[in-house]
C-alpha positions in Angstrom: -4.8 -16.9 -32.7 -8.2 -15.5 -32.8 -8.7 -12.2 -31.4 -10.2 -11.9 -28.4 -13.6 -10.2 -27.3 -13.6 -11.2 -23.9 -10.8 -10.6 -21.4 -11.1 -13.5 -18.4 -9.2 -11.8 -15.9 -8.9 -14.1 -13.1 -7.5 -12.7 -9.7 -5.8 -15.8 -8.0 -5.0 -16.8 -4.3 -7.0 -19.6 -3.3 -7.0 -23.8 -3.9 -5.1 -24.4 -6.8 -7.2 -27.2 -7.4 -10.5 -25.3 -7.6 -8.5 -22.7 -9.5 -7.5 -25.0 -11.9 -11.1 -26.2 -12.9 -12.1 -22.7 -13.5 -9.2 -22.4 -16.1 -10.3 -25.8 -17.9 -13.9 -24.5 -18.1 -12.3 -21.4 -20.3 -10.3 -23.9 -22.1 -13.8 -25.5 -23.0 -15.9 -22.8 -24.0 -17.6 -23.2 -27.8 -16.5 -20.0 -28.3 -12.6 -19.2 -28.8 -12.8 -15.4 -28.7 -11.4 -15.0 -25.3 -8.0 -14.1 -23.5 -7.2 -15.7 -20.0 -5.6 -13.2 -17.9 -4.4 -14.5 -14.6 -3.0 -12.4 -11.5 -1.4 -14.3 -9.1 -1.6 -12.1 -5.7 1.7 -14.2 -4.6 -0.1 -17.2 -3.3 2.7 -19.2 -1.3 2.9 -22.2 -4.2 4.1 -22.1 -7.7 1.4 -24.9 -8.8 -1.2 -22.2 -10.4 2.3 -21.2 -12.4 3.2 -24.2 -13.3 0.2 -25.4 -14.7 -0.3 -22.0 -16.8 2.8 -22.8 -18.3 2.0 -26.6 -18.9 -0.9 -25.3 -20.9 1.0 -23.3 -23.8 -1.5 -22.0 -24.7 -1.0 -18.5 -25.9 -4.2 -17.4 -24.8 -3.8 -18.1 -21.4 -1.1 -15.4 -20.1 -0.2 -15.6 -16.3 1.4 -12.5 -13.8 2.7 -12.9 -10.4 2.7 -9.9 -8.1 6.2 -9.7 -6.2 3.9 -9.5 -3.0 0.7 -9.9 -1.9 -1.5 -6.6 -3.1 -5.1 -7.3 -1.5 -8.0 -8.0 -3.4 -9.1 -5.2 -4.6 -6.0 -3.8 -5.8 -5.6 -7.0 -7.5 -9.2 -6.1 -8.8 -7.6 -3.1 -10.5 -4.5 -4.2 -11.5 -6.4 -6.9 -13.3 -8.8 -4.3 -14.7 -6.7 -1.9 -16.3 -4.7 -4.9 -18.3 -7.8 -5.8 -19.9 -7.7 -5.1 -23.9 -11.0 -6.6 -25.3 -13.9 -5.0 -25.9 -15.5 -6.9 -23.1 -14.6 -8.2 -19.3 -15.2 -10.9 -16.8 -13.9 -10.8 -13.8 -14.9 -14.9 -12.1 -13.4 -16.2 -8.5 -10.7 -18.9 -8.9 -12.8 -21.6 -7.5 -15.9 -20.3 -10.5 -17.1 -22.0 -13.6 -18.2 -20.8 -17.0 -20.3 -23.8 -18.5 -19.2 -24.3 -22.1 -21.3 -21.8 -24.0 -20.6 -18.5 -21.3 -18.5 -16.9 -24.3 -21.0 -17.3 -27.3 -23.9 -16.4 -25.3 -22.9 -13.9 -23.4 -21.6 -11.7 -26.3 -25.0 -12.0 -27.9 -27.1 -11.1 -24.5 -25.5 -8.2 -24.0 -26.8 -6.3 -26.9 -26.1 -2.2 -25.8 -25.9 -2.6 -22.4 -22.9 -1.8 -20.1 -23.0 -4.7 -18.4 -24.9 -8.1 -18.4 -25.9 -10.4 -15.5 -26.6 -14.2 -17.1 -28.1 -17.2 -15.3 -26.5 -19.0 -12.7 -26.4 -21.7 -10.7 -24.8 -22.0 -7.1 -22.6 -25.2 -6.9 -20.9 -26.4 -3.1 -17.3 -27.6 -2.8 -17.9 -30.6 -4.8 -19.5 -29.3 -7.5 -23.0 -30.2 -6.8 -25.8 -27.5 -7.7 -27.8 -26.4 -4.6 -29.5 -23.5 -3.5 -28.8 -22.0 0.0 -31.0 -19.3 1.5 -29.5 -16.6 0.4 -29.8 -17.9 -3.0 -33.6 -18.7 -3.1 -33.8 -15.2 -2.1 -31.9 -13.7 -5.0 -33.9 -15.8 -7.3 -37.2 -14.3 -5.7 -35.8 -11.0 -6.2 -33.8 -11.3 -9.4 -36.9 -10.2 -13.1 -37.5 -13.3 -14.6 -38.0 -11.8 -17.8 -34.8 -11.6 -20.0 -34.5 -7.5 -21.2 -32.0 -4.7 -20.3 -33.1 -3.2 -17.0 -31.7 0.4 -15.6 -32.7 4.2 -14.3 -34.4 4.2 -10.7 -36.7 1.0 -10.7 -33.2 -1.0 -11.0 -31.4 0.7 -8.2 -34.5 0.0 -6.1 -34.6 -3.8 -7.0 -31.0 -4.3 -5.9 -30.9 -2.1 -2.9 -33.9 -4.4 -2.0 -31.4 -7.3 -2.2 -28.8 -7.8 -4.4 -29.5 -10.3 -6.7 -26.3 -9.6 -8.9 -23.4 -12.0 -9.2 -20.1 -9.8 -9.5 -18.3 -13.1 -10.9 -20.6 -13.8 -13.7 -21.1 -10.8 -15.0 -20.1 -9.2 -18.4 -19.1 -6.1 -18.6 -18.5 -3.4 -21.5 -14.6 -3.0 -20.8 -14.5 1.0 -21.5 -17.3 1.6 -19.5 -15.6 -0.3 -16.0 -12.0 0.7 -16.7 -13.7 4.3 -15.8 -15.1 3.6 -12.8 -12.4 0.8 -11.8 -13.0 -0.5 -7.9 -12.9 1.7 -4.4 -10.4 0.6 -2.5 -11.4 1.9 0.7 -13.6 -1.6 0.7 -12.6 -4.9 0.6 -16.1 -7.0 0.5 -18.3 -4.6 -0.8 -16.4 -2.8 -3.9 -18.8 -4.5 -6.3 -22.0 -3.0 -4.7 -20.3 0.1 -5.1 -19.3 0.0 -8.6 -23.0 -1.7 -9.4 -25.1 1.6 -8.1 -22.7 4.1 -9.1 -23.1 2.3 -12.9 -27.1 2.5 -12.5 -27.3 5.9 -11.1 -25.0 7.4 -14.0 -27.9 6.0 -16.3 -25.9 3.0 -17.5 -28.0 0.3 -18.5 -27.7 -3.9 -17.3 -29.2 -6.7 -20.0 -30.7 -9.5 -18.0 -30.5 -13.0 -19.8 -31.9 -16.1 -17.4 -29.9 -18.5 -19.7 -27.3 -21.0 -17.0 -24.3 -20.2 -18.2 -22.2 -19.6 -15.2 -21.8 -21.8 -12.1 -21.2 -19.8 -8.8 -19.0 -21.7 -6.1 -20.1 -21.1 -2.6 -19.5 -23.0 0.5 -18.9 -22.3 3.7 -15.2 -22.5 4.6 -14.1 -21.2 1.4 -11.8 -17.8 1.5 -14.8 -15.7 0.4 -16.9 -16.7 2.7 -14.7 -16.7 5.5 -13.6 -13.1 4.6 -16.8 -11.6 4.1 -18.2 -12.6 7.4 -14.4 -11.9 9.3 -15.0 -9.7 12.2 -18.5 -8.5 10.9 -16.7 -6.5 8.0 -18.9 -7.7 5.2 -22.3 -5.6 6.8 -20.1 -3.4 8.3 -19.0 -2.2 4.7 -22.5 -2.7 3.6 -24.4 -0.4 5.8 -21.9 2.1 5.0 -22.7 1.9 1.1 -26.8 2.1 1.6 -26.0 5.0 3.7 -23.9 6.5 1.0 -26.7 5.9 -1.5 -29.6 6.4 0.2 -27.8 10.5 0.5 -26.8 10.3 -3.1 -30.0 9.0 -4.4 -31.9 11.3 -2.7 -29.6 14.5 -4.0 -30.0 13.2 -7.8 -33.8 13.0 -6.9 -34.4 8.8 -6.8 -36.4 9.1 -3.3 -37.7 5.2 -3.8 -34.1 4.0 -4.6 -33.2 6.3 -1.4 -35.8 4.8 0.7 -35.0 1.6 -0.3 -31.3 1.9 -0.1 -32.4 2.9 3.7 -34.1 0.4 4.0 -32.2 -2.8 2.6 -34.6 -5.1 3.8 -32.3 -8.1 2.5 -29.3 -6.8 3.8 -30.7 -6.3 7.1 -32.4 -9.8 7.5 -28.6 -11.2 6.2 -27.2 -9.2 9.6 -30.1 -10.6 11.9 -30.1 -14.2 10.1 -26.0 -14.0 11.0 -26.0 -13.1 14.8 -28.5 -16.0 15.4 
């Protein structure tokens, strides 16, 4: 078996169909230097089990929690598991296109982390871009380079054009840091702008690797937007940066983490 460079750890409670095409899109990647990971957060069905098994491949190594943990425990259960030198962490209804593997481990280059091109798909696979996805592409550089310091943490606090499911990350550098689990919707902003203001450094490569599910009944969505929690937990992290940035002396990340002019029209586009 080829040794692995990226760990796929794939948090699971959701459609097992979905979740199934996200594990044959590993199984087709150019690239064989991965390691599936699977964490079953005790969805009530054995399918996603079964088929793991069908597989046989030894690549492709499944765990079932005795009860359900939450997400973001399962986030760092998952986290701390991972071996390889490099992590993705996709949602069981994602897609890596074939070539996520080889070109992600060339964009990344020396940066902790890299964010690649994506495109949104809906339930049935189609590509489309919703609002809140134009935006992000309006926001997100268009030049591919490695991005970081104060200018960064302004861009995303501006709106955050990041997508936590498609990106790579340097696996030393996240098992540090690991996920808050005082939040349940926003842990990723968290662990983003904590990254950027200890000076780590993101590689931006506009190349479509990586095909983003959204639609609107899907868990995630109905989650995020469950009894206003989402921008409830998002306020509370610009509020938390807007202090810290200021105290490490980033007053334009601060005033734009006050600010967060995307976030904000998200909240007023929401209660219309």
């Amino acid at each position: 078996m080829t040794k692995a460079s990226i760990d796929i750890l794939l948090t699971y409670w959701g459609d097992f169909e979905l979740f199934k095409k996200t594990v044959d899109s590993v199984i087709a990647q150019t690239d064989k230097r991965w390691c599936l990971r699977i964490f079953d957060d005790c969805y009530p069905s054995d399918e996603a089990e079964k088929y793991c098994r069908s597989l046989n491949d030894k690549r492709v190594i499944y765990y079932r929690h005795k009860k359900n943990i939450g997400i973001t425990k399962n986030f760092n259960y998952a986290l701390q598991s991972a071996t390889a030198p490099y992590c993705v962490m996709p949602g069981c209804d994602d897609i890596f296109l074939p070539n996520y593997v080889e070109t992600a481990l060339i964009s990344i280059g020396d940066a902790d982390f890299m964010q690649p091109g994506v495109q949104v798909i809906d339930i049935d696979d189609r590509v489309y871009s919703p609002l809140v996805d134009k935006i992000k592409t309006l926001l997100r550089p268009n030049r591919a380079a490695t991005y970081g310091g104060e200018k960064l943490a302004v861009s995303l606090c501006i709106g955050n054009w990041l997508y936590f499911p498609s990106i790579l990350w340097k696996t030393e550098v996240i098992q540090k840091y690991g996920f808050n689990e005082k939040y349940k919707i926003a842990e990723d902003l968290v662990l983003e702008l904590e990254l950027i203001k200890d000076g780590k450094m993101l590689a931006v490569n506009n190349t479509v690797i990586f095909q983003y599910r959204r639609f609107a009944n899907s868990l995630s969505s109905r989650e995020k937007n469950k009894n206003g929690v989402r921008f409830d937990e998002e306020n509370g992290v610009y509020d938390r940066f807007e202090s810290e940035f200021k105290n490490h002396g980033w007053n334009k990340a601060a005033l734009s983490a006050k600010l967060r002019v995307s976030s904000r029209l998200h909240q007023l586009i929401a209660k219309i």
